[in-house]
C-alpha positions as a Markdown table, in Angstrom:
| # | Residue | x | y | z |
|---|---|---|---|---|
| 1 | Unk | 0.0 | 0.0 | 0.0 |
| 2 | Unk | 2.7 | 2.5 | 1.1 |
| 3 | Unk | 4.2 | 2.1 | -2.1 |
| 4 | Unk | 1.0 | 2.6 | -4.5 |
| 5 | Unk | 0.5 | 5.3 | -2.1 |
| 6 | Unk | 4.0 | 6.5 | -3.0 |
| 7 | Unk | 2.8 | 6.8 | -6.7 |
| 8 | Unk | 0.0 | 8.8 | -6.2 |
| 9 | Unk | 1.1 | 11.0 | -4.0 |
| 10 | Unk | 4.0 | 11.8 | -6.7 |
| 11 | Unk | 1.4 | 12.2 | -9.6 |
| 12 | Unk | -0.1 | 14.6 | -7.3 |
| 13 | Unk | 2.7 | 16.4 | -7.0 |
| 14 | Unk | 3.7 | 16.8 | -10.5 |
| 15 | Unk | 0.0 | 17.6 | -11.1 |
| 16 | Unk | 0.3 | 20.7 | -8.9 |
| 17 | Unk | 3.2 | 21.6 | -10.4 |
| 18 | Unk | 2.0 | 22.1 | -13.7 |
| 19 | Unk | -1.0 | 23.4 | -12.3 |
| 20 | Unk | 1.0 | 25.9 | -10.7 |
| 21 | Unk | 3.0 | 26.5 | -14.1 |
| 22 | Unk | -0.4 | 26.7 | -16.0 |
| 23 | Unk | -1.7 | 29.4 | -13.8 |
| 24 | Unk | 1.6 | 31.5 | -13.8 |
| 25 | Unk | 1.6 | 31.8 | -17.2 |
| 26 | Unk | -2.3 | 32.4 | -17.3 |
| 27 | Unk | -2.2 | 35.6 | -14.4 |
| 28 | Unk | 1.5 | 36.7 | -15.4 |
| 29 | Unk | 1.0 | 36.1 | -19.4 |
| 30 | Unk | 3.7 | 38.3 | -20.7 |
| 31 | Unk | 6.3 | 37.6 | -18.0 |
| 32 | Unk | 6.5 | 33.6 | -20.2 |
| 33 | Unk | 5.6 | 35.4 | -23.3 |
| 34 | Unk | 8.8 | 37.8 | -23.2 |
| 35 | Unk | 10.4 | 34.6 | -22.5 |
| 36 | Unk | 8.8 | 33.1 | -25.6 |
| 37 | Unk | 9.3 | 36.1 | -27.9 |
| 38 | Unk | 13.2 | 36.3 | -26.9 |
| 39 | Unk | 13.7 | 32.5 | -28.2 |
| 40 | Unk | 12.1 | 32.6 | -31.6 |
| 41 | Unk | 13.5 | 35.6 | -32.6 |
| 42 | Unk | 16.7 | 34.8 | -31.4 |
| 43 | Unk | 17.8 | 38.3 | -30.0 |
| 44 | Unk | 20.5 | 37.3 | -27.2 |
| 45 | Unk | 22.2 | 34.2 | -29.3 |
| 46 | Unk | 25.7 | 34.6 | -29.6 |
| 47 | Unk | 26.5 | 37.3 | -32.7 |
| 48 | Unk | 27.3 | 36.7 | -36.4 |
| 49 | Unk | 25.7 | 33.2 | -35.4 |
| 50 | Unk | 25.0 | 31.5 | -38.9 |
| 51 | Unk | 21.6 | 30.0 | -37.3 |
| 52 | Unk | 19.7 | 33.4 | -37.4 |
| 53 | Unk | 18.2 | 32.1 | -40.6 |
| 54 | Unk | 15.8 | 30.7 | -38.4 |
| 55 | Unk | 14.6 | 33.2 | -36.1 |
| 56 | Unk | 10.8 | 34.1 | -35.8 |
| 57 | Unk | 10.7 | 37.4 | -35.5 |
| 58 | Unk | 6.8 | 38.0 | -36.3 |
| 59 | Unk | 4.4 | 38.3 | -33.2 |
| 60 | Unk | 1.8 | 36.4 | -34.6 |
| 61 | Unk | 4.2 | 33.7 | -34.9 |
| 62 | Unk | 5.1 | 34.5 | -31.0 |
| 63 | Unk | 2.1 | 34.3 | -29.5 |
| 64 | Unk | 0.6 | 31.6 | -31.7 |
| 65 | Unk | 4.1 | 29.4 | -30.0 |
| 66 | Unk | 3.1 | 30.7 | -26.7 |
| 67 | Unk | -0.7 | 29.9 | -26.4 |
| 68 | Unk | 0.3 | 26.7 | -27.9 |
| 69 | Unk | 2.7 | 25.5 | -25.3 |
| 70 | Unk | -0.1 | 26.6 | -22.8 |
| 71 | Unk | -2.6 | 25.1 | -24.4 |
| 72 | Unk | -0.4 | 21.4 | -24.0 |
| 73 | Unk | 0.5 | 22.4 | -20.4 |
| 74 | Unk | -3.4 | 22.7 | -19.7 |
| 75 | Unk | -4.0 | 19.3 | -21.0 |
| 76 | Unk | -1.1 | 17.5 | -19.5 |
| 77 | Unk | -2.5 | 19.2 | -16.1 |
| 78 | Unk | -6.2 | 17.8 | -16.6 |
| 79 | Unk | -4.6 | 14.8 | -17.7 |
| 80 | Unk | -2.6 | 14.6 | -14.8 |
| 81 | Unk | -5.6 | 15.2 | -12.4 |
| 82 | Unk | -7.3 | 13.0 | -13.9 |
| 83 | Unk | -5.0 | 10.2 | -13.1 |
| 84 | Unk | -4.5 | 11.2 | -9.9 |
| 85 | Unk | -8.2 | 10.6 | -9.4 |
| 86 | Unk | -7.7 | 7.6 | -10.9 |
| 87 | Unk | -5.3 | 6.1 | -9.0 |
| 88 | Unk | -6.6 | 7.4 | -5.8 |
| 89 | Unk | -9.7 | 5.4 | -6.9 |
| 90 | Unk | -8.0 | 2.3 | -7.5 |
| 91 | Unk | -5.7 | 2.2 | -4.3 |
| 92 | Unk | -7.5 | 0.0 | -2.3 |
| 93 | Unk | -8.4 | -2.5 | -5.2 |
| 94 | Unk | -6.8 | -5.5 | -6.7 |
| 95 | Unk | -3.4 | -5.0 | -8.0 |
| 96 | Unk | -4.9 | -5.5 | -11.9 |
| 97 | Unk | -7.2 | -2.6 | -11.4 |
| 98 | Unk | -4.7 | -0.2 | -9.7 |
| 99 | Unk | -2.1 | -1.7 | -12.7 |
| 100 | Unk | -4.9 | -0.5 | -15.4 |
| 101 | Unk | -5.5 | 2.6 | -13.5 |
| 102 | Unk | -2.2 | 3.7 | -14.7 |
| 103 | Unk | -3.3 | 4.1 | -18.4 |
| 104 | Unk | -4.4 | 8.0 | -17.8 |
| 105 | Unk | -1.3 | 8.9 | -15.6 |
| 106 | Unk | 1.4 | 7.7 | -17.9 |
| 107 | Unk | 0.0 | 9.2 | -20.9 |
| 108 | Unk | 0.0 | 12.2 | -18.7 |
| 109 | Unk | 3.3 | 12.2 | -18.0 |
| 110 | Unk | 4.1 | 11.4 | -21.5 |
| 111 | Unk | 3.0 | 14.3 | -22.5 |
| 112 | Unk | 4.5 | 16.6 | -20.4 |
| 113 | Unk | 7.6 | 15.0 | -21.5 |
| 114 | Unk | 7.5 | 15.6 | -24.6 |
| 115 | Unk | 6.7 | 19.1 | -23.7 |
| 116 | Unk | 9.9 | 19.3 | -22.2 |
| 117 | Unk | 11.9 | 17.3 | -24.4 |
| 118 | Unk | 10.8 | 18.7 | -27.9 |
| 119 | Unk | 8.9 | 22.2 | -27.3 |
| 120 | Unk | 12.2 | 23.4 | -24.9 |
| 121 | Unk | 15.1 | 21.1 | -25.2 |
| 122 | Unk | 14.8 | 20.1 | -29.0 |
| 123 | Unk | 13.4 | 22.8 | -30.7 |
| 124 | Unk | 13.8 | 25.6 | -28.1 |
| 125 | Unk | 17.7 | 24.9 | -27.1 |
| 126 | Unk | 18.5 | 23.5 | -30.3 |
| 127 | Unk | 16.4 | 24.7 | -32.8 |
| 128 | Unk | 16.2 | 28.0 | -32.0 |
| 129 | Unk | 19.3 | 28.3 | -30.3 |
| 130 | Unk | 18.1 | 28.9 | -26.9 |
| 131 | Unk | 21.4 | 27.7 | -24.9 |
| 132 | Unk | 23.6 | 30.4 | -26.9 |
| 133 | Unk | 21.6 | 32.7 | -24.7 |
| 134 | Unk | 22.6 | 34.2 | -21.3 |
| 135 | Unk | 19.2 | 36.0 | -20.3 |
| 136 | Unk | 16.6 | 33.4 | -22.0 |
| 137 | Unk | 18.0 | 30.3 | -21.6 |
| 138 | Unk | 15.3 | 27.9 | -20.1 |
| 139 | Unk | 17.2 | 25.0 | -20.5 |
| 140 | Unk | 18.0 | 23.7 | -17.0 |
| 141 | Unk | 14.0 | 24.5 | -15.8 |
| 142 | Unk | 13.3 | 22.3 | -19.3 |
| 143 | Unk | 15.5 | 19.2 | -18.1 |
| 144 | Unk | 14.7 | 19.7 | -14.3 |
| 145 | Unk | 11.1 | 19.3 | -15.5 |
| 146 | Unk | 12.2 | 16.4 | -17.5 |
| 147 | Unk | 14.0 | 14.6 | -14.9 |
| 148 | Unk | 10.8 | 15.0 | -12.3 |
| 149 | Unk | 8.4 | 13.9 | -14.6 |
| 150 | Unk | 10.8 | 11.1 | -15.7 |
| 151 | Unk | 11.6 | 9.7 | -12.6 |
| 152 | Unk | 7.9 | 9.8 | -11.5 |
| 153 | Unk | 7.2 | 8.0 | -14.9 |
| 154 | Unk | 9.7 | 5.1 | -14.3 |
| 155 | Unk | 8.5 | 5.2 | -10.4 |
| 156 | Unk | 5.1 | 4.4 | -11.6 |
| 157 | Unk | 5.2 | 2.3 | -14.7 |
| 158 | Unk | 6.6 | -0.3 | -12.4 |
| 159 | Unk | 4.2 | -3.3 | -12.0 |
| 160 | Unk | 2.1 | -3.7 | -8.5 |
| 161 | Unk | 1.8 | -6.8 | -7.8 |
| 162 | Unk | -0.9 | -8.4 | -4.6 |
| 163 | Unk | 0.8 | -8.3 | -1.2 |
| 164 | Unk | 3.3 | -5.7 | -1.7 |
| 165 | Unk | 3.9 | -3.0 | 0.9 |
């Protein structure tokens, strides 16, 4: 039990993180959106940088980025509640149904790792740059996010099985 518990509690938690990071960038918009804005147009990357081919430097383009990443943050966050829920159902059932509870909360986190991994480490830090910056470089918040949501992930993909503590 204490180790089922141990799974939900963390799914919790990463749910209220990104709850947390979905209503930041909902009440402080522009704070993210500078952030955002700064990255595709690829103002503070190192200069003469033969990349700058790719910079977006039209707003539409900006905020149509931004309300997309929040727009996947909101979803992983539902999706991550709902889990929760989920697995807080199933806790005190056979180990088959809190194993097929799981379904919801690992696409959840799959999700919100691929946020991390391909809208801010591949094509924010790479694409676009982003680690040749000193002001707007989001990279270690991207892979701190990444290694939570990871280590959550491999925490609860693995199997319960009936009598375990």
């Amino acid at each position: 039990m204490i180790t089922r518990l141990s799974k939900l509690l963390l799914l919790a938690a990463v749910a209220l993180l990104d709850t947390l990071v979905v209503f930041n960038n909902l009440t402080d918009f522009d704070s993210n959106y500078q952030f955002v804005r700064h990255v595709l147009s690829m103002d503070s990357t190192f200069p003469g940088n033969r990349g700058m081919w790719r910079a977006l430097t039209v707003p539409a383009m900006h905020l149509a980025f931004y309300i997309t990443i929040i727009a996947w943050e909101i979803v992983t966050m539902i999706l991550l509640w709902w889990g929760a829920v989920d697995l807080f159902r199933a806790l005190r059932r056979p180990a088959a149904r809190f194993n097929s509870a799981k379904r919801i909360p690992v696409l959840a986190l799959t999700v919100s790792l691929l946020m991390w991994l391909v809208a801010f480490l591949s094509v924010g830090a790479e694409w676009f740059l982003m680690w040749q910056s000193h002001a707007w470089n989001g990279q270690e918040a991207a892979f701190r996010n990444f290694a939570v949501v990871g280590i959550v992930l491999l925490l609860l993909v693995q199997p319960e099985t009936e009598g375990q503590p």
